[in-house]
N, C-alpha and C positions, 0 to 999 in steps of 0.2 A: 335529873338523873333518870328519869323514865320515859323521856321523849324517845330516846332512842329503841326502847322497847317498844314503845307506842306507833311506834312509824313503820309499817309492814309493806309498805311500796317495794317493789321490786326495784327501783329504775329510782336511785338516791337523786338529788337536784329535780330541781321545777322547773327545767326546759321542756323535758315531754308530760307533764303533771300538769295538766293545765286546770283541772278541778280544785288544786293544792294553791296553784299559783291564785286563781281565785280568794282561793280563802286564806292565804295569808296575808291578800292587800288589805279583806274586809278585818284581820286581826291587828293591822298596823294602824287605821282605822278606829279601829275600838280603843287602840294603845292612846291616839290620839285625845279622842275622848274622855277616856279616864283621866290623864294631863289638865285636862282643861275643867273638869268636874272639879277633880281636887285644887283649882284653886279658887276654886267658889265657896261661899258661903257654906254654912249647913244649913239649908232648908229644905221645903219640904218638896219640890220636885226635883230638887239637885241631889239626891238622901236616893230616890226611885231608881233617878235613871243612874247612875252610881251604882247600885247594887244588881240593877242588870243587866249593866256592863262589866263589872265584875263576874258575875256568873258566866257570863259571854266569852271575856277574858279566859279564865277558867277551863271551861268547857271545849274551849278552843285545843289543848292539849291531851285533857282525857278522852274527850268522844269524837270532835271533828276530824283530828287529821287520822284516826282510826278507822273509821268510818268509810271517809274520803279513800284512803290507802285501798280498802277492801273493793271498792267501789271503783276505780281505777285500775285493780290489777284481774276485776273478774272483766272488764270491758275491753281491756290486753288480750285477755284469754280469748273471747267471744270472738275478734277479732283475727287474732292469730288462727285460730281455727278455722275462719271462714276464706285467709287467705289458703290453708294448706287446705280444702275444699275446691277450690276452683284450680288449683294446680296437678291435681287428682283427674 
């Protein structure tokens, strides 16, 4: 229910979001991961990387695509402006 709040891109889909498109392969990735953790044993290096995969998981929708969004639409901006600069 907060992804949608959370995603501040201007430019909805990851055709032109290539920082996004990035990190969402690396979160399909970690989904992977996680898959394959849980069917493992519980010991004690599969307990680690589990839990920091999870946080990863996690993180992945509170800070990354926030982050990524703001960081993508000031680099829009930066850009936009330098085209209307030389058109000047």
């Amino acid at each position: 229910m907060l992804l949608p709040i959370t995603d501040l891109g201007r430019s909805k889909g990851l055709q032109f979001r290539p920082l996004n498109k990035i990190a969402f392969y690396f979160f399909v990735a970690n989904f992977l991961v996680l898959m394959q953790l849980g069917a493992k044993h519980v010991e004690s290096p599969f307990i680690e990387f589990g839990q920091i995969s999870t946080v990863l998981y996690f993180s992945h929708f509170v800070l990354i695509v926030p982050v990524l969004s703001i960081i993508e639409n000031t680099l829009i901006d930066i850009n936009s402006g330098a085209c209307r600069q030389k058109l000047i």
